[in-house]
MARBA-3410 file (N, C-alpha, C, O; in Angstrom, 1 decimal):
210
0.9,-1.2,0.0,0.0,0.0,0.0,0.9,1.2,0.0,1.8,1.3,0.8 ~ 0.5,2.4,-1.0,1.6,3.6,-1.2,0.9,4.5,0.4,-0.2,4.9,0.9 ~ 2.7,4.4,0.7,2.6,5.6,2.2,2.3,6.9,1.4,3.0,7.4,0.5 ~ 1.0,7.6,2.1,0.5,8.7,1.8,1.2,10.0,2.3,1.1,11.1,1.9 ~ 1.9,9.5,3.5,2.1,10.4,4.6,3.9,11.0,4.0,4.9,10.3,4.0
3.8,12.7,3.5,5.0,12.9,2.5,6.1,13.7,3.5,7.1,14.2,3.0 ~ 5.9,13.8,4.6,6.2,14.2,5.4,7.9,13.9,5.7,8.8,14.7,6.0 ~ 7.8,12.6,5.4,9.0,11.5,6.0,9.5,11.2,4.6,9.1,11.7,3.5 ~ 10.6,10.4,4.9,11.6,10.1,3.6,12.7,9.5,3.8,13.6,10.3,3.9 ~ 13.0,8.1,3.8,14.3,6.9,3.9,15.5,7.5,3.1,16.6,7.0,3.3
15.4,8.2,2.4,16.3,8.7,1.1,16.7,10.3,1.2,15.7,11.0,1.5 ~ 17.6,11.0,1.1,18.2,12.2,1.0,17.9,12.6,-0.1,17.9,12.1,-1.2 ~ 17.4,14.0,0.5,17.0,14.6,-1.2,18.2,15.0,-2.2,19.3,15.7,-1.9 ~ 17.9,14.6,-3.1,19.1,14.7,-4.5,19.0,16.2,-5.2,18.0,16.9,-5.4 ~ 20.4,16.5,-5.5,20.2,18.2,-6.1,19.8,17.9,-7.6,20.1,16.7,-7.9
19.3,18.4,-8.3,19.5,18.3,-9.7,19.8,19.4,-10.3,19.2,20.4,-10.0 ~ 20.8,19.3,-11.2,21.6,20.7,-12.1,20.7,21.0,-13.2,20.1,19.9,-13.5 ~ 20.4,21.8,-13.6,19.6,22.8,-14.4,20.2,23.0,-15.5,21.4,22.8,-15.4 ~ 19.8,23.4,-16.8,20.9,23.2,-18.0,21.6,24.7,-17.8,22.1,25.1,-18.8 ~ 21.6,25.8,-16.3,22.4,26.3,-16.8,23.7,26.2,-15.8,24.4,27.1,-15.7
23.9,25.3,-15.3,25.0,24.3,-14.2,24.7,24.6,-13.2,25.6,24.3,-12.4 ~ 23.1,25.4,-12.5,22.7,25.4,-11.3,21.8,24.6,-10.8,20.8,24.1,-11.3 ~ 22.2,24.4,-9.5,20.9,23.4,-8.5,19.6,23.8,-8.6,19.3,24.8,-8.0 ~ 18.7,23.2,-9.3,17.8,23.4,-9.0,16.9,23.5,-7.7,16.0,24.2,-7.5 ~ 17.4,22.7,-7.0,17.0,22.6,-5.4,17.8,22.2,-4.6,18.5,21.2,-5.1
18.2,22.5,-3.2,18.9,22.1,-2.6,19.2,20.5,-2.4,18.3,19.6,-2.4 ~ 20.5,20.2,-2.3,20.3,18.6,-1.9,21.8,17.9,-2.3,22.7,18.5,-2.9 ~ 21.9,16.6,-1.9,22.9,16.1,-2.2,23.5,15.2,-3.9,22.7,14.7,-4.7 ~ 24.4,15.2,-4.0,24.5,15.3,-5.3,26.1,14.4,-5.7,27.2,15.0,-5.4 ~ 26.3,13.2,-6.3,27.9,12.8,-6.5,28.4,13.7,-7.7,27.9,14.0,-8.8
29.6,13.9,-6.9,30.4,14.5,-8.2,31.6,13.8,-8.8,31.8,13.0,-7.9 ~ 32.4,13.6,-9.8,33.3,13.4,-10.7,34.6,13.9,-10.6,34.6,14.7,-11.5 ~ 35.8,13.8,-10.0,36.3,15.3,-9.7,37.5,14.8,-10.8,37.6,13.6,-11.1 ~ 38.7,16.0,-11.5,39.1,15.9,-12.2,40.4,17.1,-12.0,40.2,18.3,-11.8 ~ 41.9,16.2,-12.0,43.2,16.9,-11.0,43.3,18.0,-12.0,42.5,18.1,-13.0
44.1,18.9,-11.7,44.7,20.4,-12.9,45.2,19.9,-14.0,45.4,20.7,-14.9 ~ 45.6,18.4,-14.6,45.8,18.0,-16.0,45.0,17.1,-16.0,45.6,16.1,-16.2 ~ 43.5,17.0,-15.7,42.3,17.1,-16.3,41.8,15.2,-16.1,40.9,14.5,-16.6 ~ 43.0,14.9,-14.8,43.0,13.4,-15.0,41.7,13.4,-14.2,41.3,14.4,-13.6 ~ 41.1,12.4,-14.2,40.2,11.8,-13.2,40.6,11.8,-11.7,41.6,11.1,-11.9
40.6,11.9,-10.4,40.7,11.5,-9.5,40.0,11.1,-8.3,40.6,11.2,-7.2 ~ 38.4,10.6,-8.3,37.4,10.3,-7.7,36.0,10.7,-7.5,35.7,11.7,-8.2 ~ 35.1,10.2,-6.7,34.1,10.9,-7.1,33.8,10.7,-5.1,34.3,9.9,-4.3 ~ 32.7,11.9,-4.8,32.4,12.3,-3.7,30.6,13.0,-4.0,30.0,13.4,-5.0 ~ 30.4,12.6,-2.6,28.8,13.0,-2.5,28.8,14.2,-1.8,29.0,14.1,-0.6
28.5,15.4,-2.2,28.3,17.2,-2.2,27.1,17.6,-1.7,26.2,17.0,-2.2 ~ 26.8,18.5,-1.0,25.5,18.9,-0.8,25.5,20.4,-1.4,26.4,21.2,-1.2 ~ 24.6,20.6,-2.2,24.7,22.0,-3.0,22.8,22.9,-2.9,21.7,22.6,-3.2 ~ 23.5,24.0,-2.2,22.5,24.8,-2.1,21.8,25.1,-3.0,22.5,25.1,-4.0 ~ 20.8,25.4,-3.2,20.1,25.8,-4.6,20.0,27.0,-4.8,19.3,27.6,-4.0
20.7,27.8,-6.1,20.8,28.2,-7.2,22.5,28.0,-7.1,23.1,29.0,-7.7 ~ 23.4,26.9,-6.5,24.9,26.4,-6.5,25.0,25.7,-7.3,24.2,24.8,-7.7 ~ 26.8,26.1,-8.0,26.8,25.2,-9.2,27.9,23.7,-8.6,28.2,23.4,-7.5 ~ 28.2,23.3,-9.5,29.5,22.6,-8.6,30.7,23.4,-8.7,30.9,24.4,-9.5 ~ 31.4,22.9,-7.9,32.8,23.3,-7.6,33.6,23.3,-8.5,33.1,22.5,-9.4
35.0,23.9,-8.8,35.7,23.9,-10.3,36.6,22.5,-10.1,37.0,22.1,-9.0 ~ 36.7,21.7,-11.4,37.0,20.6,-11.6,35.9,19.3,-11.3,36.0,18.2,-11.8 ~ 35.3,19.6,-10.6,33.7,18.8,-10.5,33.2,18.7,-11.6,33.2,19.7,-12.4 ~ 32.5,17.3,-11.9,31.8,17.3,-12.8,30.2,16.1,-12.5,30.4,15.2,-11.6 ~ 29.0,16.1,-13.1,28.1,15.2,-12.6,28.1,13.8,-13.4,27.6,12.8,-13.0
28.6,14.0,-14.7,28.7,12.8,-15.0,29.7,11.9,-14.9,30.9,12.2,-14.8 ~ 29.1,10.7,-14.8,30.4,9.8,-14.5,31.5,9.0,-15.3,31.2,8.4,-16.4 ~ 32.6,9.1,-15.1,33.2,8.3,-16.2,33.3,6.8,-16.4,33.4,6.0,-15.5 ~ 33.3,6.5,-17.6,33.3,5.0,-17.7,35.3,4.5,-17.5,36.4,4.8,-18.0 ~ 34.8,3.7,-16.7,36.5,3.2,-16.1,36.9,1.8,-17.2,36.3,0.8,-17.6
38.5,2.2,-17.5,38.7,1.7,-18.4,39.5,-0.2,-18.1,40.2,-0.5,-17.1 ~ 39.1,-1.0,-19.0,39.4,-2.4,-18.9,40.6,-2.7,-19.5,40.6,-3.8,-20.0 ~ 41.7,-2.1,-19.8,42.3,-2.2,-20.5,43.3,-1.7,-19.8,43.0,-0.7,-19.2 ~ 45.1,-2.3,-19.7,46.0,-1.6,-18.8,46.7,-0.7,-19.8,46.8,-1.0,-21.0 ~ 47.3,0.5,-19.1,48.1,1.5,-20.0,47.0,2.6,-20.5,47.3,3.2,-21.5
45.6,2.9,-19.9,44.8,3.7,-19.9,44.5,4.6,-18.6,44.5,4.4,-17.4 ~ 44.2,5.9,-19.4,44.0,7.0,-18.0,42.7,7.4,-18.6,42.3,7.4,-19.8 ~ 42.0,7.9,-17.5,40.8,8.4,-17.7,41.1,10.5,-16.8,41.5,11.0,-15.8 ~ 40.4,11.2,-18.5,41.2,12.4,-18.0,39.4,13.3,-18.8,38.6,12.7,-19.5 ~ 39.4,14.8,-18.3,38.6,15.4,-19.1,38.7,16.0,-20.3,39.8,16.3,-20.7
37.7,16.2,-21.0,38.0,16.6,-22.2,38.2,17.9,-22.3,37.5,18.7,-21.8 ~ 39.5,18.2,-23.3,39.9,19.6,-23.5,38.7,20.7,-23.2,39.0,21.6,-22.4 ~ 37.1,20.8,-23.9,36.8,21.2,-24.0,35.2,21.4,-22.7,34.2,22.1,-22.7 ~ 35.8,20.2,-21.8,35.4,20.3,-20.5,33.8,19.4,-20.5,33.0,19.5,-19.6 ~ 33.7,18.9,-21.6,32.3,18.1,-22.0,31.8,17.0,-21.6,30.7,16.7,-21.5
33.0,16.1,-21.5,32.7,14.6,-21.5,34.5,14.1,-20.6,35.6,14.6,-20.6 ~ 33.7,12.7,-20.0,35.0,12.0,-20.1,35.7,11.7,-21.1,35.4,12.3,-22.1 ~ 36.9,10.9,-21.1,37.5,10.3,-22.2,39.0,9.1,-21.9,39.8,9.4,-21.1 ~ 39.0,8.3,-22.6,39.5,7.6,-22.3,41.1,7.5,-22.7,41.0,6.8,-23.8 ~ 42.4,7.5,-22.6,43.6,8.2,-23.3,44.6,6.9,-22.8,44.4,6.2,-21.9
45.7,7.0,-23.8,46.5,6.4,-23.8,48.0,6.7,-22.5,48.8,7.6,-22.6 ~ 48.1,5.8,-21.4,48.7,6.2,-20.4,50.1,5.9,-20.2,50.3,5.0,-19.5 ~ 51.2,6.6,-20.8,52.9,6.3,-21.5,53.6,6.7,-19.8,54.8,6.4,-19.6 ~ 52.8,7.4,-18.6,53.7,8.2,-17.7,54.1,7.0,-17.3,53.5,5.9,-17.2 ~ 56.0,7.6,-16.8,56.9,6.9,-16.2,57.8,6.3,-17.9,58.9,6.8,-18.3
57.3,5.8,-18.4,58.2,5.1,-19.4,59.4,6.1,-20.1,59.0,7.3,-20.1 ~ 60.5,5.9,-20.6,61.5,6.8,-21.1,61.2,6.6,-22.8,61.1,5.5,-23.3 ~ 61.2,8.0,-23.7,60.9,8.2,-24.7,62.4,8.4,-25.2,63.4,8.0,-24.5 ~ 62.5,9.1,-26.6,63.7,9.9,-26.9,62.9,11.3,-27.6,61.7,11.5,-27.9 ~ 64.1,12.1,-27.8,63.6,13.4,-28.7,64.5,12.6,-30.2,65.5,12.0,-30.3
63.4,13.1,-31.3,64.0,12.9,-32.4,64.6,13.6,-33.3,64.9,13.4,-34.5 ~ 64.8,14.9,-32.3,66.2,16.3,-32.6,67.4,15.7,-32.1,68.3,15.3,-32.7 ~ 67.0,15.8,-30.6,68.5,15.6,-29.7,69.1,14.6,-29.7,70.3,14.6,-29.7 ~ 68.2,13.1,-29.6,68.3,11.8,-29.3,67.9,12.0,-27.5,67.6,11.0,-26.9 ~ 67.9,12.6,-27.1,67.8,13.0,-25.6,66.8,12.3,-24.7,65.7,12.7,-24.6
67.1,11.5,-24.1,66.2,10.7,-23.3,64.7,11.4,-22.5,65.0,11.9,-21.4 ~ 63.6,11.4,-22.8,62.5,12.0,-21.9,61.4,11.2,-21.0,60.6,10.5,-21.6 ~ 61.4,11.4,-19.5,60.9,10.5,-18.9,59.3,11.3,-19.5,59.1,12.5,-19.7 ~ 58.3,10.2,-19.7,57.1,10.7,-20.3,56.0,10.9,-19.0,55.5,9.9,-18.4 ~ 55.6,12.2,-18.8,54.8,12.6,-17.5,53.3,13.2,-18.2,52.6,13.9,-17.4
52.9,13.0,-19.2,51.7,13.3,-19.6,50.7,12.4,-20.0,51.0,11.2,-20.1 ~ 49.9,12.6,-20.0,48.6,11.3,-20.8,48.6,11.6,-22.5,49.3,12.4,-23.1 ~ 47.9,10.9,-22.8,47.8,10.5,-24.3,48.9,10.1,-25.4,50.0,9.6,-25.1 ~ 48.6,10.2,-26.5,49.6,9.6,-27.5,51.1,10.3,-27.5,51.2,11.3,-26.8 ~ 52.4,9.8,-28.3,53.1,10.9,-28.0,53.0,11.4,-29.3,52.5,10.9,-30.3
53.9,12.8,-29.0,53.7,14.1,-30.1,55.0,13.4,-31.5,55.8,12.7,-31.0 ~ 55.0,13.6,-32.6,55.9,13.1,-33.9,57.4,13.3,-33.2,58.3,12.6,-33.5 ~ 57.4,14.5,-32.2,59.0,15.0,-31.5,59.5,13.8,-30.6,60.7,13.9,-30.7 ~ 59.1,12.8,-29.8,59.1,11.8,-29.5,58.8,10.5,-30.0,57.7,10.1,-30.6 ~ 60.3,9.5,-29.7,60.0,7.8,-30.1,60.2,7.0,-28.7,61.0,7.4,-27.7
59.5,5.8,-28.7,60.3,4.8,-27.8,61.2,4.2,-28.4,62.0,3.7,-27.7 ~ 61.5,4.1,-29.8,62.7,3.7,-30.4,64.2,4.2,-29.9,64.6,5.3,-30.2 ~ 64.5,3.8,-29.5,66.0,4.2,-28.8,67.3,4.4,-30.1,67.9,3.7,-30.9 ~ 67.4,5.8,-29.4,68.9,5.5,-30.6,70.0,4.7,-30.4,70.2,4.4,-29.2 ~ 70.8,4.3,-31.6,71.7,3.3,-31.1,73.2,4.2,-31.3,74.1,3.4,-31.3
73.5,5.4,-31.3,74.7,6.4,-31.3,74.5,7.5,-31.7,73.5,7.8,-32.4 ~ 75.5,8.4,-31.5,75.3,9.5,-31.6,75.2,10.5,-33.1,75.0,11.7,-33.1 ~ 75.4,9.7,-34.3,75.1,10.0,-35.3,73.9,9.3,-36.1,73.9,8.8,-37.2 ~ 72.8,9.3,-35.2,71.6,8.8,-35.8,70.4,9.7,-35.8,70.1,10.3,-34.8 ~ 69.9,9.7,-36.9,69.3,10.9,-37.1,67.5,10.3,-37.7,67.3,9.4,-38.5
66.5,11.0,-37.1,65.3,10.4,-37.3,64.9,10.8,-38.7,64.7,12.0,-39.1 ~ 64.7,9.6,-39.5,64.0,9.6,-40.8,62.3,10.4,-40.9,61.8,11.1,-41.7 ~ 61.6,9.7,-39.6,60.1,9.9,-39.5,59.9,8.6,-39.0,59.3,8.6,-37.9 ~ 60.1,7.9,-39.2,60.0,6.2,-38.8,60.6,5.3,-37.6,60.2,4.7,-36.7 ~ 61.9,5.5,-38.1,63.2,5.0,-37.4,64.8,6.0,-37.5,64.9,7.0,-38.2
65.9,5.3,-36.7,66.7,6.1,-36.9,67.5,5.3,-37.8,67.4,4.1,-38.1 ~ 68.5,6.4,-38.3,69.7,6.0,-39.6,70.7,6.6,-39.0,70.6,7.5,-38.2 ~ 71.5,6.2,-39.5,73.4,6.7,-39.3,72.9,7.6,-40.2,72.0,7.6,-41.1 ~ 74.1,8.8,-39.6,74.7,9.6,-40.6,76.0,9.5,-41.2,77.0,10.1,-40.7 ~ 76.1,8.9,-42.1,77.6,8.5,-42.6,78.4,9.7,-42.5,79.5,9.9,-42.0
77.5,10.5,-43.1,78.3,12.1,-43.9,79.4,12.4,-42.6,80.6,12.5,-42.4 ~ 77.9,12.5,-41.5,78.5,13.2,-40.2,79.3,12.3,-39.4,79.7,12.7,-38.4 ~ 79.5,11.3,-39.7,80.3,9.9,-38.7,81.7,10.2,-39.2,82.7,10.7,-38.6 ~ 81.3,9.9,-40.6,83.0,10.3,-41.4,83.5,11.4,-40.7,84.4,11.3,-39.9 ~ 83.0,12.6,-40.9,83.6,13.6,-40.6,84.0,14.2,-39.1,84.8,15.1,-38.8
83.3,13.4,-38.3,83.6,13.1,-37.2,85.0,12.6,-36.8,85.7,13.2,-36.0 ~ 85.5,10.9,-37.6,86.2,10.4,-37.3,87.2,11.0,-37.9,88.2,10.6,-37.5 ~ 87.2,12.1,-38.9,88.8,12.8,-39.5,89.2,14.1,-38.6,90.2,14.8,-38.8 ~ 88.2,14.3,-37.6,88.6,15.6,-36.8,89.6,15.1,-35.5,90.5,15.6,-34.8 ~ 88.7,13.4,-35.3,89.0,13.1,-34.2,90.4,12.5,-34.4,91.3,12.5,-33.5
90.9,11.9,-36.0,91.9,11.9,-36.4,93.2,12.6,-36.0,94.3,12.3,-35.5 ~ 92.5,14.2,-36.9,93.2,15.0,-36.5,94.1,15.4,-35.5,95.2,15.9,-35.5 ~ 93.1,15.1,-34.5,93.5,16.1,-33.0,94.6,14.9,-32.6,95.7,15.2,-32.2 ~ 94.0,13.8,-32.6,95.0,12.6,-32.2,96.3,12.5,-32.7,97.3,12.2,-32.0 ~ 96.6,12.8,-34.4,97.4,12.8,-34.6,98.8,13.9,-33.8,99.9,13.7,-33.3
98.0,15.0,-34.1,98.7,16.3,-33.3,98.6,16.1,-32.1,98.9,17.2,-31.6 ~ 98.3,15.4,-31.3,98.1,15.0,-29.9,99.9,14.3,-29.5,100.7,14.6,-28.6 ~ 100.1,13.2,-30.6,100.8,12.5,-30.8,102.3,12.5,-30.7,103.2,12.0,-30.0 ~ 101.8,13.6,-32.2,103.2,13.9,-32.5,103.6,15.2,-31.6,104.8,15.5,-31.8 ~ 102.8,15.8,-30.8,103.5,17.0,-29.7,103.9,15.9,-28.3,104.9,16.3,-27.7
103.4,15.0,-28.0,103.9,14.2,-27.3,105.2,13.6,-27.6,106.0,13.8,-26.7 ~ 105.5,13.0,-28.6,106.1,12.2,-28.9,107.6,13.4,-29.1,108.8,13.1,-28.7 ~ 107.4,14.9,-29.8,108.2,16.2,-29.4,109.1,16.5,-28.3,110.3,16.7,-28.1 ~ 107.8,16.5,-27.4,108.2,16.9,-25.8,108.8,15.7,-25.2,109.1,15.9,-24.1 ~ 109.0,14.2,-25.8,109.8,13.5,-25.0,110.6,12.9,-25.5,111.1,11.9,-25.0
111.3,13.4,-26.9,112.6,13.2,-27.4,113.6,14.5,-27.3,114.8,14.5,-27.7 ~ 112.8,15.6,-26.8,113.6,16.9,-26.8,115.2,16.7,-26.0,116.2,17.3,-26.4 ~ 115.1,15.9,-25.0,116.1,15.9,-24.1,117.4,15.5,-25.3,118.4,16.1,-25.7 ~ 116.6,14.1,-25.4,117.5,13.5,-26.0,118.4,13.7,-27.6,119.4,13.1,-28.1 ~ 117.2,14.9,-28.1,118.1,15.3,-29.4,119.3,16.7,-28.9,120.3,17.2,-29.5
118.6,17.0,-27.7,119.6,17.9,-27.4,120.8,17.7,-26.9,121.7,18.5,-27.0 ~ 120.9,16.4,-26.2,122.3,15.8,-25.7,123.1,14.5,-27.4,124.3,14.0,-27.5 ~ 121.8,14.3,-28.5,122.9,14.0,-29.4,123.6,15.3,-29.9,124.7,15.2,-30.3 ~ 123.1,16.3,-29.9,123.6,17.2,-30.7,124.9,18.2,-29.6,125.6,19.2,-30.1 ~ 125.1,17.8,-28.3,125.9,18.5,-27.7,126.7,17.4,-27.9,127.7,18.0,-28.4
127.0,15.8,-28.0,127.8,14.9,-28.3,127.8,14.0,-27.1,128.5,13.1,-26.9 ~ 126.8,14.5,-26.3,126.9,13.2,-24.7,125.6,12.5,-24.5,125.1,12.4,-23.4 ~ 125.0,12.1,-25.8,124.2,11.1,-25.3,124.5,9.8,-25.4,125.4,9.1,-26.1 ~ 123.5,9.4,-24.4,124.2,7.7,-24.0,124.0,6.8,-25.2,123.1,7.2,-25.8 ~ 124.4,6.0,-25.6,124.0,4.7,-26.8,122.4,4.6,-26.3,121.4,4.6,-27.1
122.3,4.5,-24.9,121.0,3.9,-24.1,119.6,5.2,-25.1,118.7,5.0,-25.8 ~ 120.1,5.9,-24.7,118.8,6.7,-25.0,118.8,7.3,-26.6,117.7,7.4,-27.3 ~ 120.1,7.5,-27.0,120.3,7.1,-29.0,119.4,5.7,-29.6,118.9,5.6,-30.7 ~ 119.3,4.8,-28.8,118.7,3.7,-28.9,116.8,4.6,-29.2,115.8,4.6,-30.0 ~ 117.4,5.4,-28.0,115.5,5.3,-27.4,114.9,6.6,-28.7,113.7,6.6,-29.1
115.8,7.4,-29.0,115.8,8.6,-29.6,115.6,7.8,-31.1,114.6,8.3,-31.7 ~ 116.2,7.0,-31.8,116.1,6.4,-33.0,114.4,5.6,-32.7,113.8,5.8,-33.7 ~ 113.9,5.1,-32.1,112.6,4.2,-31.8,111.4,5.0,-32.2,110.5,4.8,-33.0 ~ 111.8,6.5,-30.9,110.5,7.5,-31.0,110.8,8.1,-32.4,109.7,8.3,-32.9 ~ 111.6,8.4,-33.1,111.7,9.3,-34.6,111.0,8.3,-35.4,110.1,8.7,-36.1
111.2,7.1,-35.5,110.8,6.1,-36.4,109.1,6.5,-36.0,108.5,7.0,-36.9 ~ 108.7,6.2,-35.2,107.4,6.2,-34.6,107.0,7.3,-35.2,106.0,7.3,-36.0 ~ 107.9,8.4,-35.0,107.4,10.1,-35.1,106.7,10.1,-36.6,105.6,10.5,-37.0 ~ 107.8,9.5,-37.4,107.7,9.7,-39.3,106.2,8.6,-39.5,105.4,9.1,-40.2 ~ 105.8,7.3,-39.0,105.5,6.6,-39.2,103.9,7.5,-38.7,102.9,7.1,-39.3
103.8,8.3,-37.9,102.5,9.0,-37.7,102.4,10.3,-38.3,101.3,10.8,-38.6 ~ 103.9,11.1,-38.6,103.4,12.5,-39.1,102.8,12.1,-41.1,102.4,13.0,-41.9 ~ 103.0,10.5,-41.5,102.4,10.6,-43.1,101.2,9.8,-42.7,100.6,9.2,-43.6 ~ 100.6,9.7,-41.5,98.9,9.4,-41.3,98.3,10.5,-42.0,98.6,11.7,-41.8 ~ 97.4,9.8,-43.1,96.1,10.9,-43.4,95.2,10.5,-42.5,94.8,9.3,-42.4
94.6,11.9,-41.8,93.4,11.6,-41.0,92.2,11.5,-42.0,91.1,11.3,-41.4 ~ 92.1,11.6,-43.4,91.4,10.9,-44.0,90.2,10.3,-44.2,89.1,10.6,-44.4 ~ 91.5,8.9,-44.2,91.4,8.1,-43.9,90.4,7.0,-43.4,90.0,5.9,-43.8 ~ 90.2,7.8,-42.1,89.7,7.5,-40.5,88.2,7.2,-41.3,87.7,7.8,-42.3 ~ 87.7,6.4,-40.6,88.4,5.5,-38.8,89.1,4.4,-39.3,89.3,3.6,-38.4
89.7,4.1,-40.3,90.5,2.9,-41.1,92.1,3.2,-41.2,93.0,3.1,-42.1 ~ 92.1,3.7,-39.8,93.7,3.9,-39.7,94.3,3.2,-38.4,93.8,3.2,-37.3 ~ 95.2,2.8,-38.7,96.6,1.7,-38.2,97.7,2.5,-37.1,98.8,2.7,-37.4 ~ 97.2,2.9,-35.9,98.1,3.6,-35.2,99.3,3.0,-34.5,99.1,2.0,-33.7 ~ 100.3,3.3,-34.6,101.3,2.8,-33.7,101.5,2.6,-32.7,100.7,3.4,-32.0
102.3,2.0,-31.9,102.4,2.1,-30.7,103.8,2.8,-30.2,104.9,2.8,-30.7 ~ 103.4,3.2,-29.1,104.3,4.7,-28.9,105.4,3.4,-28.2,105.0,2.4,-27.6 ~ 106.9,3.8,-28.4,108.1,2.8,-27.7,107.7,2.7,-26.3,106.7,3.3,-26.1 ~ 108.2,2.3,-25.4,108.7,2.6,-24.2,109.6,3.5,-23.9,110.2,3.9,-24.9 ~ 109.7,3.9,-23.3,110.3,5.2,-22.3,111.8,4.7,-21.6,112.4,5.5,-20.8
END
């Protein structure tokens, strides 16, 4: 038999929003709530005075929670609807300018400026797809690094025969170190006709002993 008597009520009265985001009447009401980058983060039961709208980041509809792992549930740019997005945070990307490793802290897809593809050195350069060597730039890499080595070499190898061409040429050097002085010269000639070139297809010697 319907209780006639309207007085009473087992149930809390419910607010209902108005199409212009106000309460129509006072009452209690779940909301949706949604962090400053728009992620989802729970829902709570509000009591809202009437002509009150909800609170900023509140929302009354609910979202559908996703079945699938590597998904975030975030709001829509345009503040309308749930939606469901692709969830990359924590995983390390690259930039496909720098090669530059980027820990990924956003929701959704990543932008063309980002790969999970990892480069494999430092002359690899993003096609759109994958990375490729740069021969052009490897080569020319390897004739600078030539270079410096060579003249690295041969100023070493300068500064530690100086003694000893200065005491052949005074007349008192030892056999011992004439020995050592003929070893490093041979060495010396044997690097100053390196073409750096060449490189990286070059044969370096090994510097005598001392």
């Amino acid at each position: 038999m319907e209780n006639m008597n309207s007085k009473y009520s087992l149930s809390p009265d419910m607010a209902v929003i108005g199409d212009d985001g106000l309460s129509v009447n006072a009452g209690w009401i779940t909301v949706y709530h949604a962090g400053p980058d728009g992620e989802y983060t729970g829902a709570s039961n509000d009591y809202l005075m009437q002509g009150v709208g909800l609170s900023a980041g509140a929302y009354a509809d609910a979202p559908e929670i996703p079945t699938q792992p590597g998904k975030a549930i975030r709001r829509s740019a345009d503040k309308t609807h749930w939606e469901i997005v692709t969830d990359h945070r924590g995983k390390t990307a690259w930039n496909t300018a720098t090669r530059e490793p980027v820990k990924i802290t956003f929701m959704g897809e990543l932008p063309p400026s980002l790969t999970f593809i990892s480069p494999t050195g430092q002359f690899d350069v993003w096609d759109g797809e994958t990375w490729v060597t740069d021969n052009t730039a490897q080569k020319t890499a390897a004739i600078n690094d030539a270079k410096n080595k060579k003249a690295q070499l041969l100023t070493d190898i300068r500064n530690t025969i100086g003694i000893w061409q200065t005491q052949l040429q005074l007349g008192n050097i030892s056999d011992e170190n004439k020995t050592r002085l003929e070893k490093w010269l041979d060495c010396y000639n044997q690097i100053d006709v390196i073409n750096p070139e060449n490189a990286p297809d070059i044969n370096w010697p090994d510097l005598p002993e001392q």
